[in-house]
N, C-alpha and C positions, 0 to 999 in steps of 0.2 A: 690792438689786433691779436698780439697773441693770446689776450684774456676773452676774446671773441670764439680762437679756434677751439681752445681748451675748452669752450663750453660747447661748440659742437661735436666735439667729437664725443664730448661724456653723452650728449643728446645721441649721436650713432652707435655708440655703447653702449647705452640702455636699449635704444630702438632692437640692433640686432640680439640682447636676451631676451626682450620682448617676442622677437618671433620665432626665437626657441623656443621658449615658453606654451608659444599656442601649438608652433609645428608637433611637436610630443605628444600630446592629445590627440591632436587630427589623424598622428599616424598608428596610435592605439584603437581609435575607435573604426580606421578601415583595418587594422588587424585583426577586431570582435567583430564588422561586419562581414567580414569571409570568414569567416567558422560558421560550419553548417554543425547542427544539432541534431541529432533524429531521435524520437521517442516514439514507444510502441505502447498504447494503451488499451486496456482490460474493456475500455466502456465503449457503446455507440458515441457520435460525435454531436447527439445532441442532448445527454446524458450531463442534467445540471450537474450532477455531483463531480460527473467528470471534466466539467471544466473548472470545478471549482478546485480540482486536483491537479491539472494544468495551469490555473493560477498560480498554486502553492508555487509551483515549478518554474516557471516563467518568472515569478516576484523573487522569488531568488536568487535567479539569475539575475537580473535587473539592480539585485542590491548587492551583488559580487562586480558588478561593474560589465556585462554582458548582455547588457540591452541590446545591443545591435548584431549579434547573434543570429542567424536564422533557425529556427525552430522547423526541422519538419516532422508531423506527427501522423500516425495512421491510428486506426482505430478498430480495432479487429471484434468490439461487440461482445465480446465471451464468443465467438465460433470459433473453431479450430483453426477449422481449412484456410479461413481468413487471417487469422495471425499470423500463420505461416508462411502464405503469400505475401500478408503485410512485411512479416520479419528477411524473409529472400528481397524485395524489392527497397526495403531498407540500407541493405548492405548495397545492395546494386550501387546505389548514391553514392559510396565512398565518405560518408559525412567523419569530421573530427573524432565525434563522440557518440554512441547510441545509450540512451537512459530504458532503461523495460521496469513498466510498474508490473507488479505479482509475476511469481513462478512462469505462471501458464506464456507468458509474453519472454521470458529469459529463455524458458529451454528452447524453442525453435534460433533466437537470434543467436546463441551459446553453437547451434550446431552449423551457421551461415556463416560464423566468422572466428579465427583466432588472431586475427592481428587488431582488429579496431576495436577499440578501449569502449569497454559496456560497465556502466554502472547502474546498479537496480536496487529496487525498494521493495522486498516483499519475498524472497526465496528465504524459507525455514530452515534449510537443511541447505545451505550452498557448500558444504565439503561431502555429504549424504550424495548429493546429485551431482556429484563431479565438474561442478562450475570452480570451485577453487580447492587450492590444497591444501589450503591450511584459513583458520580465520585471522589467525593473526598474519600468515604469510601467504596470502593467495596466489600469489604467483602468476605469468599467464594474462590474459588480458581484461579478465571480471575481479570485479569488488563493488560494495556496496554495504545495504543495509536490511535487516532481518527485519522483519514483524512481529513474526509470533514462535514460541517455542513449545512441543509437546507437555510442557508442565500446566499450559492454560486448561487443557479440556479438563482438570480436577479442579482447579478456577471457576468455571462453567458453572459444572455439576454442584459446586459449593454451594453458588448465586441460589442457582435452582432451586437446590434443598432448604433454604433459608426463606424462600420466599414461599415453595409449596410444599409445607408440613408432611401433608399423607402424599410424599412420591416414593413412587413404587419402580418405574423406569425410565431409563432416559434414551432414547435413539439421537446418534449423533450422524447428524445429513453428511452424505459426501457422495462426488462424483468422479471416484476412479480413474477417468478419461483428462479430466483437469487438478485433482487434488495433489497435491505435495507428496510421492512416494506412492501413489496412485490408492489415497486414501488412508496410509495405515499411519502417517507423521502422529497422530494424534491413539492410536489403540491402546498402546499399554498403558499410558498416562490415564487413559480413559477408565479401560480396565480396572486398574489398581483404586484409583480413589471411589468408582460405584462400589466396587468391594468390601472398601472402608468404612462405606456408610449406609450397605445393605442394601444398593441397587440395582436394579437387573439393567446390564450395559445393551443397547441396541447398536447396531452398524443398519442404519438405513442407508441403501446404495440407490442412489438417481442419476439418471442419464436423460430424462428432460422431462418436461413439463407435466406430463403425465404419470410419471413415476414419482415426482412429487405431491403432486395430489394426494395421490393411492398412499402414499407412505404419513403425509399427515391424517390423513380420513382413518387411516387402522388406528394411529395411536388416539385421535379421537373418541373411537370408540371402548379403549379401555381404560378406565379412571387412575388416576395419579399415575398418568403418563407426562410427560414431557419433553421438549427439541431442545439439542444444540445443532447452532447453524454451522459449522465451519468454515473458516473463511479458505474461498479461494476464488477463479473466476466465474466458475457456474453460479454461484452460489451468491457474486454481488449483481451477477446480470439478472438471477429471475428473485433478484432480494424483494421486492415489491409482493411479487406474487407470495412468497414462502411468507411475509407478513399475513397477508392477507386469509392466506388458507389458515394458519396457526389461531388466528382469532375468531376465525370461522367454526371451527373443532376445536374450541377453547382449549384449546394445547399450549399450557404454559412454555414459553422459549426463549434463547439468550443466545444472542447476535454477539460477533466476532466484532462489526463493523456499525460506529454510536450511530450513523445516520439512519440507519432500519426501527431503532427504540426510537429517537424523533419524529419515525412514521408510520408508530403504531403497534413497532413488536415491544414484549415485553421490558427488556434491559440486554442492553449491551456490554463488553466490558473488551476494552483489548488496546491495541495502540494507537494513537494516533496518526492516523496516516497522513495527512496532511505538513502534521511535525515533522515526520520522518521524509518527503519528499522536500520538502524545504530543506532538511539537514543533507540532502544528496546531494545539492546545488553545489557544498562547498567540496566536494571530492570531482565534481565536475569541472570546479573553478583551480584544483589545483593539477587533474589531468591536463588540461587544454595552456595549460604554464607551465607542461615539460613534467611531472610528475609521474611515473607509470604505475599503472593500477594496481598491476600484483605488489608492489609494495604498500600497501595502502590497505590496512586492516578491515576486515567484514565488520561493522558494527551493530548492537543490538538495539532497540527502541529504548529511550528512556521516559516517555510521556504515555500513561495510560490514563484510556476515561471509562466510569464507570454512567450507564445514563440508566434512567428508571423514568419507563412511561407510568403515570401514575391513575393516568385514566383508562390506559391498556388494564393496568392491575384491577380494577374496581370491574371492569365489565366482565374480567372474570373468576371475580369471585375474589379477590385475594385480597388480605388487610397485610401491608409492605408495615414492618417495624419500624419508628420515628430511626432509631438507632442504624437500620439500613439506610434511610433517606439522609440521614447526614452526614454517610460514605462518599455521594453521591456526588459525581462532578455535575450531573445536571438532574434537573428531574422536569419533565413534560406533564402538564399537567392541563 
């Protein structure tokens, strides 16, 4: 008998670590499923790339252990007026955490809230713009991760020069109304290296569809001209179109953002964004564990692609050097 009890009771000793064991789980996974999420994106919401920039976001999550998480996301298009309303009805929610991809979706939520914890992917200058105080000490309730830094537009301008011999100038697009510093993140960088290599620097200013046109069709018209795109949110909403006219007005160009060189514009070069929203997951996963944000360093991209349409180059005119193409994280051909 008592070699009978001793064996049930090791049997009720196991059984009750056994449902410790599952309890612990059960009650983590209803702890990730009440945490609300809110993210505020650059794209419309039926904007392939832009779920495939929500995948990044979401699989990240999912592999930080935050699958049950709820996600709510608005989608503000590139309009202003719409971010804004997206970014104010954002905060209404109260959610855990708000993610803002690019600038143009930070500054509005930056001015709706100082207490809930924003991490973003895509502001240049976030001590320039008064989102944090410092990069290594942010302080406050933003941190997150850079994209791009003024030293690219002489990056740019390089690509360009190496690919079109007789360039004469270069106009770099921007839109005031949504650019980083309301356009000038990128002038003096710009400045300095056309000057280095004998180019006449352009500021083409566009405020919508029609101003782009007009500004590609001019440089169209004067030879060994060419575009840098700069990246911001004007600038990935009407990304299509700005291909399209570039190739139109054989206007050699170079894309901030590799998906525009995969559909046709010349070569890209810049960060990867999808890298870098996957790498925000894990400052999301260590907010939401008690972590606060201004302690939590601004970090910079460390994944850049360079892409070369190769058939974009050939329609216009261009023979791209073997020595270029085996830079080359991808080439479209």
């Amino acid at each position: 008998m008592r070699e009978g009890e001793a064996a049930m009771r090791r049997r009720e000793f196991v059984g009750l670590l056994g449902g410790a064991a599952v309890a612990l789980p059960v009650s983590a996974l209803a702890q990730q499923a009440g945490r609300r999420i809110a993210a505020l994106w650059p794209f419309k919401e039926t904007d392939p790339d832009g779920q495939a920039v929500f995948e990044a976001f979401s699989s990240g999550l999912k592999e930080l252990g935050w699958g049950s998480a709820r996600i709510e996301s608005r989608w503000g298009g590139g309009n202003v007026e719409t971010t804004k309303a997206y970014a104010a009805e954002l905060v209404r929610l109260s959610p855990d955490l708000i993610f803002a991809h690019l600038n143009a979706q930070l500054g509005p939520l930056s001015r709706e809230t100082r207490t809930i914890p924003i991490v973003f992917v895509g502001a240049s200058d976030p001590v320039g713009a008064g989102y944090v105080a410092s990069l290594a000490h942010p302080g406050g309730n933003i941190t997150g991760f850079t994209l791009f830094e003024p030293t690219l537009a002489g990056k740019w301008l390089g690509l360009l020069k190496e690919v079109t011999p007789n360039l004469a100038r270069v106009a770099l697009l921007i839109n005031p109304d949504t650019a980083i510093l309301r356009g000038t993140f990128y002038s003096k960088a710009f400045e300095t290296a056309a000057a280095g290599l004998g180019i006449e620097p352009v500021f083409a200013k566009v405020f919508n569809v029609q101003d782009i046109d007009a500004a590609i069709a001019a440089l169209g018209n004067r030879p060994g001209s060419a575009l840098i795109v700069a990246p911001d949110t004007f600038s990935e909403v009407n990304g299509d179109l700005i291909v399209a006219l570039a190739n139109e007005h054989r206007v050699p160009a170079v894309y901030a953002i590799s998906r525009y060189a995969k559909r046709g514009g010349l070569i890209s070069y810049g960060p990867n964004q999808y890298a870098a929203v996957k790498r925000a997951t894990t400052y999301v996963d260590r907010i939401l564990k008690g972590e606060k944000p201004g302690d939590l360093p601004v970090q910079a991209p460390v994944k850049f692609d360079l892409v070369v349409n190769l058939k974009t180059a050939k329609a216009l005119g261009l023979t791209i050097a073997e020595s270029f193409l085996l830079r080359a994280d991808e080439v479209v051909e």
